[in-house]
N, C-alpha and C positions, 0 to 999 in steps of 0.2 A: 700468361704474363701479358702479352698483348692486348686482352680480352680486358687487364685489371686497369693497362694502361690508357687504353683507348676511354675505359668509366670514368677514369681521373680526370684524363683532359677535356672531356664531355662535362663533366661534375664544374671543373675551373671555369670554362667557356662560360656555360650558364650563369655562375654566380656572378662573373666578372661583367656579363650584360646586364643583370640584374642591380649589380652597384651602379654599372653607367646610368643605365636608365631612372634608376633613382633618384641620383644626383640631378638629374634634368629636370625632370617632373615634380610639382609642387604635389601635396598629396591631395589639397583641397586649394581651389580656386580660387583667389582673392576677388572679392567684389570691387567695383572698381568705384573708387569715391566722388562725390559728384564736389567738384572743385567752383561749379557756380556759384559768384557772389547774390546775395538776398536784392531781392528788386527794391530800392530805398523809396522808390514813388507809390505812396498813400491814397488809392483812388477817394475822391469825394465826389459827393452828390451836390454839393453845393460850397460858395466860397464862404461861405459861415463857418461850413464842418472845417474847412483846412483853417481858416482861423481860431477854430477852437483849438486844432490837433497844435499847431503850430505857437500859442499863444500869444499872437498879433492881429492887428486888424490891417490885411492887406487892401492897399487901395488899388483898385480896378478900374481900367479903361471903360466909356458909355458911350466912344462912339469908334465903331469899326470901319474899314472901307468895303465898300459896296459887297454883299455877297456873304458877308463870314460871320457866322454865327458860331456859339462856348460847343466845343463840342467834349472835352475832357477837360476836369479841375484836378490837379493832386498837390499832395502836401508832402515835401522832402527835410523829413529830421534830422535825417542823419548829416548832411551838409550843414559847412561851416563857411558861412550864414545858411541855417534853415533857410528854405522856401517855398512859397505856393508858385506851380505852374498852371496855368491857361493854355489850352490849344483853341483857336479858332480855326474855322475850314470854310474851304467856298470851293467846292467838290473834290478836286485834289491839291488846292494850295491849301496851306497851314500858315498860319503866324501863330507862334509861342512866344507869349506872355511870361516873365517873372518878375519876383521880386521878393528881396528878404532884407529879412532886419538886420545892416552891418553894412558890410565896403567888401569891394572885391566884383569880379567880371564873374559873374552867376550863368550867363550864357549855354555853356555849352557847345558852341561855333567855335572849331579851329579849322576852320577854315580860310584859306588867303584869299584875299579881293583886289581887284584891280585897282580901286582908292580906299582910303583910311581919310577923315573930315569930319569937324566941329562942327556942329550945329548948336542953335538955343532955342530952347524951348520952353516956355514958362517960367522961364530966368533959370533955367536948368541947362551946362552945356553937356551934351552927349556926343559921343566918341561915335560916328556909324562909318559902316565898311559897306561898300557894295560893287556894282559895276555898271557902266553907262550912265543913263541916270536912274536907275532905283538903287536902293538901298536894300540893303539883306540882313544887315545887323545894326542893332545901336543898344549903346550899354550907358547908363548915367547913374549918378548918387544924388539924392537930396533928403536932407534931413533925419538922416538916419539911417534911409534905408539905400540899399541896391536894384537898379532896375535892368530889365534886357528885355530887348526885342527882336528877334527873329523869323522873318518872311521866307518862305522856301520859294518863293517866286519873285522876289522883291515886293518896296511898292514903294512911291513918290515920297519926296518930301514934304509934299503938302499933308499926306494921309498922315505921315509918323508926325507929322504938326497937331496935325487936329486931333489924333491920337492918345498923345504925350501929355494936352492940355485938358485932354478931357478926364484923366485919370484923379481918381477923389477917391 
């Protein structure tokens, strides 16, 4: 009798970890989803190609300050206004370039600055942010479109002048 008992509760034990352990354990492992958003920037070879992709003719700065040359073009569809970005570089500084067809601060900069101030520029005024005296951002509208410019090192007023005016 002992012998029948001791199987019983031997027999319940087992089953009873066997439910536990079931319960816990998935039988096959869920792969785990990849939740990254699609990259919306469209590499081009050229400000032609993002004009095509884009179906505008974006007009582009001809004169940069000392040092920076196109180093990346892309075209963003998905943004509401589309736009073509520009990076320029002059070894570790960047200025980005945009501009799309519509209204609205296309930037990308949230960043806070020490001043917020109007400028004019080719009868255009632009909102720029920056600190001391350079400038890190400016963002303006004419004629359609949306502009912004973004220096990761600043640069003068003088530059976003001759900059701003050079753009066709």
């Amino acid at each position: 009798m002992k012998k029948l008992s001791l199987c019983i509760i031997t027999a319940l034990s087992l089953v009873s970890l066997g439910i536990l352990t079931a319960c816990g354990v998935s039988a096959t492992p869920k792969e785990a989803g990849s939740a990254q958003l699609p990259n919306p920037f469209i590499p081009c070879a050229s400000i032609e190609d993002a004009n095509e992709i884009l179906g505008f003719t974006a007009a582009v700065p001809s004169i940069l300050p000392d040092g920076y040359e196109t180093a990346a073009i892309a075209a963003v569809s998905s943004s509401d206004p589309a736009f073509v970005q520009i990076r320029y570089e002059n070894g570790e500084k960047t200025i980005t370039y945009r501009i799309g067809k519509g209204s609205g601060n296309i930037s990308g900069d949230y960043n806070s600055y020490e001043f917020t101030k109007t400028l004019e520029a080719v009868e255009n005024i632009l909102t720029c942010s920056g600190a001391g005296e350079l400038i890190y951002n400016a963002v303006w509208e004419a004629d359609g479109y949306t502009y912004s410019l973004t220096a990761t090192d600043g640069i003068t007023e003088n530059e976003l002048q001759e900059l701003v005016e050079s753009i066709a």
